[in-house]
Structures are given as C-alpha cells and as structure tokens.
C-alpha positions as CSV (number, residue, x, y, z in Angstrom):
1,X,85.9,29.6,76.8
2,X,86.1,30.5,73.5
3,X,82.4,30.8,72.7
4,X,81.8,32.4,76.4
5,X,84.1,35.2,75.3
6,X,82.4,36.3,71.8
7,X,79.2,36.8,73.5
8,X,80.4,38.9,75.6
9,X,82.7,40.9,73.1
10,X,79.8,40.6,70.8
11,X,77.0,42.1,73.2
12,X,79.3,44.6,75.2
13,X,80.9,46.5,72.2
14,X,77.8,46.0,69.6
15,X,76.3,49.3,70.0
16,X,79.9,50.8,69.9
17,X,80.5,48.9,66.2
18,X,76.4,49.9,65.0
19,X,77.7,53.5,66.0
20,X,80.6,53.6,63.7
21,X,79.1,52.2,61.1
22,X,76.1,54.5,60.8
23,X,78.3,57.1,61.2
24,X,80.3,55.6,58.0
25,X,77.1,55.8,56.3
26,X,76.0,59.1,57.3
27,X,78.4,62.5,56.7
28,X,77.6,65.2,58.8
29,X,76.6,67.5,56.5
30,X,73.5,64.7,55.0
31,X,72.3,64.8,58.4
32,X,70.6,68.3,58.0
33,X,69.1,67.5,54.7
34,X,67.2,64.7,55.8
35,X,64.7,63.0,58.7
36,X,62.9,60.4,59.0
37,X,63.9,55.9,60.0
38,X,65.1,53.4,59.0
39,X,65.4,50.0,60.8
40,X,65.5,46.0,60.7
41,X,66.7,43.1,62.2
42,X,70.6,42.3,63.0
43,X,71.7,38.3,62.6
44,X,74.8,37.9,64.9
45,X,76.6,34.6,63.8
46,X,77.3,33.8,67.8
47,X,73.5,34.7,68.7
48,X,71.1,33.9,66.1
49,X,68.7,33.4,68.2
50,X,69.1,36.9,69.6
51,X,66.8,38.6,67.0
52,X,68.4,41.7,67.5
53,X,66.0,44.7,66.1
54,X,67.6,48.1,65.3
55,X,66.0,51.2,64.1
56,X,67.9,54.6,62.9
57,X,66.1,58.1,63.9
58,X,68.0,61.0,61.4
59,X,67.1,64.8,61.8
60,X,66.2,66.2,65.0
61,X,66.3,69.9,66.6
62,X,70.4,69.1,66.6
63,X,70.8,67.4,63.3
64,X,72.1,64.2,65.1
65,X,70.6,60.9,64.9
66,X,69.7,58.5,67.3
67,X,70.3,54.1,67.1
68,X,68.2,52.1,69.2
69,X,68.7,48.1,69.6
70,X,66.0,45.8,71.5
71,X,66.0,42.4,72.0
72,X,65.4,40.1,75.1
73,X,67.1,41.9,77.7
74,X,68.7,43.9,75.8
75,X,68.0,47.7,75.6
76,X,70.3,49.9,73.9
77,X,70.0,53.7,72.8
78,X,72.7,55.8,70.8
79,X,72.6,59.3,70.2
80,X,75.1,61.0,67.9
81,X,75.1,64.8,66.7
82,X,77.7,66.4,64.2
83,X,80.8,68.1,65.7
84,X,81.9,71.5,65.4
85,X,85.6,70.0,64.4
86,X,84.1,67.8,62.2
87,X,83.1,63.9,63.1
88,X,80.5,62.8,65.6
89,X,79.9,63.3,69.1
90,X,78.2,59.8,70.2
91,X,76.6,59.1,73.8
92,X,75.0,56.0,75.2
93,X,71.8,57.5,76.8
94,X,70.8,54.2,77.6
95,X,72.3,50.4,77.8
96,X,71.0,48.1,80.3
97,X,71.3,44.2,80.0
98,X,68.6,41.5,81.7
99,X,70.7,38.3,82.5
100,X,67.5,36.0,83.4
101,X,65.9,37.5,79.6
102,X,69.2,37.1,78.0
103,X,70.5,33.6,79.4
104,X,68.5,31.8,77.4
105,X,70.1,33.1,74.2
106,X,73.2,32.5,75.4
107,X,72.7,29.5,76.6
108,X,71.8,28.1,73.3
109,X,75.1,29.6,71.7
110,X,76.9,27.8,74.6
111,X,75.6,24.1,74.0
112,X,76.3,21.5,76.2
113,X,78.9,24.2,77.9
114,X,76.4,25.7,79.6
115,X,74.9,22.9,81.8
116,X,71.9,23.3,83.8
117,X,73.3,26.9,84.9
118,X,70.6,29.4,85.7
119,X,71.7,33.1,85.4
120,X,70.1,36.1,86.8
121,X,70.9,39.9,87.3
122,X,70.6,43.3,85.5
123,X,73.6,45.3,83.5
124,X,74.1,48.8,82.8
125,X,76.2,50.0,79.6
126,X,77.3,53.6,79.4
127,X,79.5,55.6,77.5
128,X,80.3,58.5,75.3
129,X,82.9,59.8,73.0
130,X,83.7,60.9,69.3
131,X,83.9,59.3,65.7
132,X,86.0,60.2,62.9
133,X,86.3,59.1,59.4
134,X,90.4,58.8,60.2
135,X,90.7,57.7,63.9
136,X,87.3,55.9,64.1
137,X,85.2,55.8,67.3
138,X,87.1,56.8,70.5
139,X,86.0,57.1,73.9
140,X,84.9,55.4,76.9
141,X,82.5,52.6,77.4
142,X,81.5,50.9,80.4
143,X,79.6,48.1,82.0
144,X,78.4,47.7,85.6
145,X,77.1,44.5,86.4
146,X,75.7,44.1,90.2
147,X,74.0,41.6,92.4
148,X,73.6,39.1,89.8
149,X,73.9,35.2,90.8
150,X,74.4,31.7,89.0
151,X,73.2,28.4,90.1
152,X,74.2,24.7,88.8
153,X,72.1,22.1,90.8
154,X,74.0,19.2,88.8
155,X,77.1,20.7,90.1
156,X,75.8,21.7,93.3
157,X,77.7,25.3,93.2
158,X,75.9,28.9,93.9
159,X,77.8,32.3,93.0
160,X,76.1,35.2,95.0
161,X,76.5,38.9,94.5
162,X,78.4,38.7,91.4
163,X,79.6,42.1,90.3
164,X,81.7,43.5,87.6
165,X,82.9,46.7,86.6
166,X,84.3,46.3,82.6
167,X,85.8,49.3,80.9
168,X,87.6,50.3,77.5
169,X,88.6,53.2,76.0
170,X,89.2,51.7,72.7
171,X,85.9,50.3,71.8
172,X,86.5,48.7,68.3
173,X,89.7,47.2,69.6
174,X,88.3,43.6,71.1
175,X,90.3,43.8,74.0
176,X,90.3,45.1,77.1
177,X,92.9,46.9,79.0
178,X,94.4,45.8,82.4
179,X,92.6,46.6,86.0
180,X,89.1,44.5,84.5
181,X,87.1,43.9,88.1
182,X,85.1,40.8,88.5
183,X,84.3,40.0,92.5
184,X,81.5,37.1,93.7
185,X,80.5,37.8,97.0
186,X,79.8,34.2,97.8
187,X,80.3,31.0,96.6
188,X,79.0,28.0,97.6
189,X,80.3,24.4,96.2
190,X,79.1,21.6,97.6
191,X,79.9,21.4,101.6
192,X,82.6,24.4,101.3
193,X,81.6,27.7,100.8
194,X,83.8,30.7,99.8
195,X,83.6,34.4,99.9
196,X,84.9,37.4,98.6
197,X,86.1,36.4,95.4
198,X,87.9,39.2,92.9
199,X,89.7,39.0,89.9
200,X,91.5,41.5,87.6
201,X,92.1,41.6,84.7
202,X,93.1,42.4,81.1
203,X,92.4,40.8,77.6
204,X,94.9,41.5,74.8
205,X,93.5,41.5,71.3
206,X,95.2,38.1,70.5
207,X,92.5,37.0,73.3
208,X,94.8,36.3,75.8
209,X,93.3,37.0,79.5
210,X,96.2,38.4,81.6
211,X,95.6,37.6,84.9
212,X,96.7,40.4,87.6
213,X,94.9,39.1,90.8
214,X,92.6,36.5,92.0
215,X,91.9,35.6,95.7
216,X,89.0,34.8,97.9
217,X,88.5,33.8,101.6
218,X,87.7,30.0,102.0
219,X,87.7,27.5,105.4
220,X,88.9,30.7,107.8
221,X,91.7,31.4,105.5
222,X,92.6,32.8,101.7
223,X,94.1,31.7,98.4
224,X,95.6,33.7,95.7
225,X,96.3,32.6,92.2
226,X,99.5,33.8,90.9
227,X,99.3,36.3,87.9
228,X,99.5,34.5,84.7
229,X,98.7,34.4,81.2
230,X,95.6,32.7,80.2
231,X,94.4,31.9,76.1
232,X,90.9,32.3,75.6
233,X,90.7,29.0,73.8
234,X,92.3,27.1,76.2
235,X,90.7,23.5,77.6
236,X,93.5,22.9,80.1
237,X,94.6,25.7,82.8
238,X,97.5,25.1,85.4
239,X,97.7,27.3,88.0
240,X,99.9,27.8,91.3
241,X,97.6,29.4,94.1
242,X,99.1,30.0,97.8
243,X,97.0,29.0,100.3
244,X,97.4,30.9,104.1
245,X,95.8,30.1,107.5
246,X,93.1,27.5,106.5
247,X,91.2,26.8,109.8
248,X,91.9,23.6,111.1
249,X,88.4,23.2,112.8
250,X,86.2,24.1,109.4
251,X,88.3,21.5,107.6
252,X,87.5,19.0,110.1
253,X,84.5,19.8,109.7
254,X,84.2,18.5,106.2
255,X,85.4,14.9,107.3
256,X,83.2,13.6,110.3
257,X,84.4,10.1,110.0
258,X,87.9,11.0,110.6
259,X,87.8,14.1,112.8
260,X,85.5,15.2,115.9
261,X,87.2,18.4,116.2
262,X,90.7,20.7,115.5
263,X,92.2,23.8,116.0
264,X,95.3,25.5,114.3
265,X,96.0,26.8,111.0
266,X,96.9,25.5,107.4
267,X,98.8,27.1,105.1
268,X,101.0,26.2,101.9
269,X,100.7,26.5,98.2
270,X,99.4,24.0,95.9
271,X,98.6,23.5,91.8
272,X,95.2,23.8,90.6
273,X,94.3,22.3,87.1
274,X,91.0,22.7,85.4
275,X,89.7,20.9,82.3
276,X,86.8,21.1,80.4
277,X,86.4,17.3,81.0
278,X,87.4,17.0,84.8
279,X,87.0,20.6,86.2
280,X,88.9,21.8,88.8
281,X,91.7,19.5,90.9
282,X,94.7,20.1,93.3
283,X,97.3,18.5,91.4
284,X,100.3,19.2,93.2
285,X,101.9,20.8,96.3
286,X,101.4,20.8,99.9
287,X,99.8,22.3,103.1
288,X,101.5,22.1,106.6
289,X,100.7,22.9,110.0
290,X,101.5,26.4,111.4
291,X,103.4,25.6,114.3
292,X,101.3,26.9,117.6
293,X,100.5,25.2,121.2
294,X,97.0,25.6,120.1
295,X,96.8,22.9,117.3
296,X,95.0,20.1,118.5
297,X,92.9,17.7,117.2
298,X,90.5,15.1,118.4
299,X,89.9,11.9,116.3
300,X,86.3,10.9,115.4
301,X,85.2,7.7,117.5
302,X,86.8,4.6,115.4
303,X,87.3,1.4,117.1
304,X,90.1,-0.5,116.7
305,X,91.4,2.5,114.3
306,X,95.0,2.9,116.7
307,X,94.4,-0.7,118.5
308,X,93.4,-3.0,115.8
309,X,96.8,-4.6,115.6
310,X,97.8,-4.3,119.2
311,X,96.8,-6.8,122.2
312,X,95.8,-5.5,125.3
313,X,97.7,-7.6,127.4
314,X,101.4,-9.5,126.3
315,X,100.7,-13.3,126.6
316,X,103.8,-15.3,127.3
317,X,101.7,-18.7,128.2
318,X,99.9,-20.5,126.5
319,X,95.8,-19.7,126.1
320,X,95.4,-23.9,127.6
321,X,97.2,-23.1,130.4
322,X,93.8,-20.8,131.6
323,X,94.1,-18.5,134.7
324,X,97.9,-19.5,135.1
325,X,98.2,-18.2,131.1
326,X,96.0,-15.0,132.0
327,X,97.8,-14.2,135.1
328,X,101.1,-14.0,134.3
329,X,100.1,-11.6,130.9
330,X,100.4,-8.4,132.1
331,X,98.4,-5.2,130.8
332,X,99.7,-3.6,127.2
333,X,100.3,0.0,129.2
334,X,99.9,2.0,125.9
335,X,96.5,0.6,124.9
336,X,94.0,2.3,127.4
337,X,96.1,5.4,126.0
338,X,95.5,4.2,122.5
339,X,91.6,3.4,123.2
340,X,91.0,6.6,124.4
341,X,92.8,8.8,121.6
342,X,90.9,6.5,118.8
343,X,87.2,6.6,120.7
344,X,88.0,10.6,120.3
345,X,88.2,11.1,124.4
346,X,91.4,12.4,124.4
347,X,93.2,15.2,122.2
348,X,96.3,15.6,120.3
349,X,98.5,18.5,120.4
350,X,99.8,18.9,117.1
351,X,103.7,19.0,116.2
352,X,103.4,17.6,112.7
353,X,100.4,17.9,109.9
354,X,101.7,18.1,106.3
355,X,99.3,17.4,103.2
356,X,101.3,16.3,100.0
357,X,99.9,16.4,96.7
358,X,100.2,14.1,93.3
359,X,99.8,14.3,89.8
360,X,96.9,11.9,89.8
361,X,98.0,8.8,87.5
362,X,96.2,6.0,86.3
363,X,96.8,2.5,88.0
364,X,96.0,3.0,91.6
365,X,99.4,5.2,92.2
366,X,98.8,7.6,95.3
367,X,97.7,11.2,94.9
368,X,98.1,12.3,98.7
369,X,99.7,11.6,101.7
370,X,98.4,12.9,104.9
371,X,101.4,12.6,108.1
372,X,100.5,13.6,111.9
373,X,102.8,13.9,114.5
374,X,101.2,15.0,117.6
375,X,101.3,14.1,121.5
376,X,98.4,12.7,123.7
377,X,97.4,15.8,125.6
378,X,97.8,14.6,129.5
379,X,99.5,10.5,128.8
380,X,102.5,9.8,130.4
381,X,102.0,6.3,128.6
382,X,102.2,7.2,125.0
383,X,105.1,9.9,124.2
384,X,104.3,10.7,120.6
385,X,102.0,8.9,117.8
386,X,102.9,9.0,114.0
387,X,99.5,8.3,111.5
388,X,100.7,8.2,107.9
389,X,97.7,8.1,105.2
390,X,99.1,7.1,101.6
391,X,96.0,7.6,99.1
392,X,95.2,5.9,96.2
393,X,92.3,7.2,94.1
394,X,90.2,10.7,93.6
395,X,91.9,13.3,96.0
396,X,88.5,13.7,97.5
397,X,88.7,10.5,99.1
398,X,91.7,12.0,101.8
399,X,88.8,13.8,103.8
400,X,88.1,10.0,104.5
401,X,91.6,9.3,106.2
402,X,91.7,5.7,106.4
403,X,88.0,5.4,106.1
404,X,87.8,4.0,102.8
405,X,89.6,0.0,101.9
406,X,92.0,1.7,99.6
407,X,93.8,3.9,101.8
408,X,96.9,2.3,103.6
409,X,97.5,3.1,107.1
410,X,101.1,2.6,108.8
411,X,100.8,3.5,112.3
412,X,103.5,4.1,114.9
413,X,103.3,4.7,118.7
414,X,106.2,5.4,121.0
C-alpha cells in the first residue's frame, strides 16, 4: 500500500510543489524584467518511467508566469501572476489525468502488486490559491475522478463506476483532511456482485488512513466497516464489519448443491482480514437468522443426504426368515418425510440458522459451523430436524454444506 499511496501523493500534489518552487525561484518584482522559457524533463524516484516534461513561460500582459507539465496522461497547466499584497496568486487552468495512458507507468512502479489489473478513466485537477515566501502555498486543490473502472481476470473481480472526489486545502502538507469520498458503483467478484460502495476518508501526515465510513449493498443486504485507523504500510488489516438483512434466497443461490431455494434474512457481524498474501477472509463472527414465518428453505435434491443412516422399515426377524421376516417389519414412519425434505419436495420453515466463524488454523481444525433448526412445512411425522455442518478447511468450502468428504455431518430428527 505503501508504493500505491506515493503515486498518488506524488501525481495529485506535483503541480502544487512545481508551483512553490518556481515561485521560490522567481520574486515578483523579476517577473517584469524578464520573458521568455525555460523547460526540461522531471525524474520522479516513484515514476521514472513517467518522463515528466515541464516548461516555464515568464512575462506576459500581467507579469505572471505560466508552468505546464505533459506526460502520458498527464496534462497539467499553472498560471501565477504577482499580488498586490505581495506573493503569488496561482490557479490551475488546467489538470486532467488519463488512467488507461497513465496505468502503465504505474503499473511498473507497482511490480508484482499490480497483477494483471487493467485501469481506465479520466481525472480532472483544479485549484487555486496564493504563495508566500513565509506561509508557502495555500489554497484549495481538487480532484474529480468519474466513471472509471478496473478489471483483474486472474482474480475474476470488476469495479464499475468508480468515482472520487479528493480535496486539500494544505497542498504541500501530504495528507489529506477527513470527509475524502471514494464510491464504486459496482463490483463484481466472482459469483457475488456488490454495489454502491463508498468510503471516507482522511490521511494524516504520518500516512495513517482514518477510516470514517465504508459500506456497500451485497446479496439483498449491506455491510459497514467500523471506523478505524489504518497505516499506509500495513500488510495485515483486521476489520469488524456488520452485516444486515442478507437475502436468504441470493445466498442460496451461490450453493446449488446444497440449496434449491430460501427466503428470510441474514444478519450479524463478522471480522474481515486482508493480507497481501491471502487477500480478503471472514475470520471470525457470526450471521443468524432473522426470526420471520417467511424463512423457508428447500434442500437441493441429495439422496440419502437425511436417510443414509436410517432404514425404511424396523426389522425384528431375521432377513432368512423371508416374507414372515418382511411382514412383521413395519414402515420407518419418519422416512417418506425424510425422503421428501432431502429430494428438495418439501420445505423447511426456518426457526434456527446461525453461521459461526473461526480463526482459520493449520491442522484440519474447523473454521465454520453452519446449524438449522427448522420444521417440515405440512408433516405431522417429523416435528423438528437439527443439521449441524462442522467445517474443516477454506471457509469457501461451507457454500458446499456437507457436499465435500471433509465436512462432518451430525443429523438429528424428532
């Protein structure tokens, strides 16, 4: 993250810092005396590949002077005139940024970090205020990023109508004060897709993100990361998010071998960890059911998923016996009941769903457990059925619910 934030310190206060130093170079009163250029090339550590060119305009019908910056996709344009009260007066009469021009600079600062990500969309910088030689430049500069987008096909994630608004009124500062706006009208990740991520805000000049809000809509419902204080440098985060009303049905959704179809609501709160290594997890926490009549789930069609342990008749005699054995076995009454819930043909009202989270641990320890209480809508056979899921392994693998050999199932029916 480190790297990530330079460049962009780097590029969104450079022509602030090129301003204040020409203005160091150039007293007001030199300005009339002279006209004509001068220019050349600037060498950012971060960027070299950036090849930055710069040219200075001096004279003018005002006396000002005028710093323009090109490079690929980047334009930048500086004007500057002396002030009555002594200083500069400095404007930004033009600053616009070309991600898809610009990317592949920054990729190449970013190494391995930045993957196979392709970034596209257009900036615009703006800005004016005033330079002394005691306070230094003052003002306001901002930068409106809209409708740019990001795609990773080895990671199989897509960020739509990305949009930022970035402002500072303390451009040679490196930070930037709270109320910072980042929002991603859509993300897709794999088989979930999310919308209406925002973020705000704030880095402190130790490079310390402050984290006011994040939230976005995902699965029918939202989650909110709780303020918190993030280091710029960091390779580990940990993060407590509360999750509210996920939608029952779109979760099933995601595991067709386990589920055929839901309703009813999730909610809960959870930890989220992300590592430069491993990338984002749930790594603790919980989700529960909230308690309505109208949570009901259907099971995918699994054979022998609720019956594979039971007989469908009691045999007392016997098998040599022959018809005298298989008369006198009567009919298991629960296991027509049983057939039917686990071949998906009939529903179960929810009382109980609760989804418990682990620190994931080496040596096959579990990571989740999954428990559903629910009643067989219309059996008078079956009163209740308990399904307890203990997994073992990547968290991904509880979409599975019992589908996979290393997932122990203790059933109970009643």
């Amino acid at each position: 993250m480190t790297g990530r934030f330079r460049c962009l310190r780097r590029g969104f206060f450079l022509l602030a810092m090129l301003g204040a130093a020409v203005a160091a170079l150039a007293a007001p009163g030199m300005v009339g005396r002279m006209e004509g250029g001068v220019g050349g090339e600037l060498q950012i550590e971060a960027l070299l590949a950036l090849g930055l060119r710069w040219r200075m305009e001096l004279g003018g019908s005002e006396g000002g002077l005028r710093l323009a910056a090109d490079s690929p996709g980047v334009t930048m344009r500086l004007d500057a005139v002396p002030s009555a009260a002594g200083g500069w007066r400095w404007r930004i009469a033009k600053g616009a940024v070309d991600l898809a021009e610009l990317w592949p600079v920054l990729k190449l600062a970013l190494g391995k970090d930045a993957g196979d990500w392709v970034v596209e969309g257009k900036a615009v910088i703006s800005g004016e205020g005033a330079w002394t030689s005691v306070g230094g430049p003052v003002g306001v500069v901002k930068l409106e990023l809209r409708e740019a987008r990001a795609i990773s096909m080895e990671l199989a994630v897509e960020l739509n109508g990305v949009e930022a608004d970035i402002q500072t009124d303390q451009p040679g500062a490196g930070g930037l004060p709270p109320g910072q706006s980042f929002r991603v009208a859509r993300i897709t990740a794999g088989g979930v897709t999310a919308e209406r991520f925002e973020m705000k805000f704030g880095i402190t000049a130790a490079r310390v993100l402050e984290l006011a809000v994040a939230e976005l809509e995902v699965l029918g419902g939202k989650a909110r990361i709780k303020p918190m204080a993030i280091p710029l440098n960091a390779t580990e985060v940990v993060a407590g998010a509360e999750v509210e009303g996920l939608s029952l049905s779109q979760v099933a959704a995601l595991m067709p071998n386990a589920v055929s179809r839901a309703r009813g609501k999730l909610s809960g709160q959870v930890q989220v960890v992300w590592d430069v290594k491993a990338g984002v997890r749930i790594n603790d926490g919980g989700l529960a059911i909230v308690r309505s009549d109208d949570a009901v789930l259907s099971l995918a069609p699994a054979s022998g998923f609720l019956t594979g342990n039971m007989p469908p008749r009691f045999v007392f005699l016997p098998g040599w016996l022959g018809p005298l054995a298989r008369w006198t076995a009567p009919e298991n009454p629960a296991y027509a009941s049983l057939q039917a819930i686990e071949m998906g043909q009939v529903g179960l009202g929810i009382e109980t769903l609760e989804v418990k989270f682990y620190p994931e641990k080496s040596g096959g320890e579990r990571t989740a457990t999954v428990r559903l209480i629910a009643q067989p809508v219309g059996s008078a056979l079956v009163e209740k059925i308990t399904i307890e899921v203990n997994l073992a392994g990547a968290l991904a693998r509880v979409l599975e619910l019992g589908m996979d050999e290393r997932v122990k199932l203790r059933l109970r029916a009643k």
